[in-house]
N, C-alpha and C positions, 0 to 999 in steps of 0.2 A: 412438509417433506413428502415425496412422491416415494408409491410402496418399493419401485424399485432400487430408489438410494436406500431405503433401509430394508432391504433384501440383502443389497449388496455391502452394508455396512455389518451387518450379521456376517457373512459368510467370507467377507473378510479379518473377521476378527476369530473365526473357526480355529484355524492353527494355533494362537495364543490360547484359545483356552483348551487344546489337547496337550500341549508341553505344560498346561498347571494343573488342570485334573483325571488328565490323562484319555484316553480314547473314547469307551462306552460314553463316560459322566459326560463328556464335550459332547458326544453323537447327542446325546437326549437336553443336555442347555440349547445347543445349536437349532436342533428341529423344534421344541416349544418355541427357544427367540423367533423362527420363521411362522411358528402357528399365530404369536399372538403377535407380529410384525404386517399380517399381509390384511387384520381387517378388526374394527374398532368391536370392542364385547360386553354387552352387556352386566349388570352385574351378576345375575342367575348364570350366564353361560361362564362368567369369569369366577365364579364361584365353584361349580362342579368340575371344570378343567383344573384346577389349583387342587379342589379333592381329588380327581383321577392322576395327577402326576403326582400327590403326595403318595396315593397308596403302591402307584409303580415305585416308586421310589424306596420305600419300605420294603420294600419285596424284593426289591433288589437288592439291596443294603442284607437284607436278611440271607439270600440265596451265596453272598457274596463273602459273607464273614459268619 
């Protein structure tokens, strides 16, 4: 599969997941699906990426409720 079908199979599926988890949460699935859609990862780079959107994610979750 070439990056641009699955570029464009991300950002076609955008809209679905803002009517189920609503704006923000879609903004940030949407832009990881594009980070880890446009090039293969290591397991060290796949490992600290997965801790850096965990701790966004905490922090948001925190700042939000």
């Amino acid at each position: 599969m070439s990056d641009e079908s699955e570029v464009g199979i991300v950002l076609a599926n955008a809209p679905r997941l803002e009517r189920a988890f609503g704006r923000e949460l879609a903004v940030v699935i949407t832009l990881a699906s594009l980070y880890f859609s446009r090039r293969a990862m290591s397991a060290v780079s796949l490992t600290s990426t997965l801790l850096a959107m965990a701790l966004v994610l905490q922090a948001w979750l925190k700042l939000r409720g």
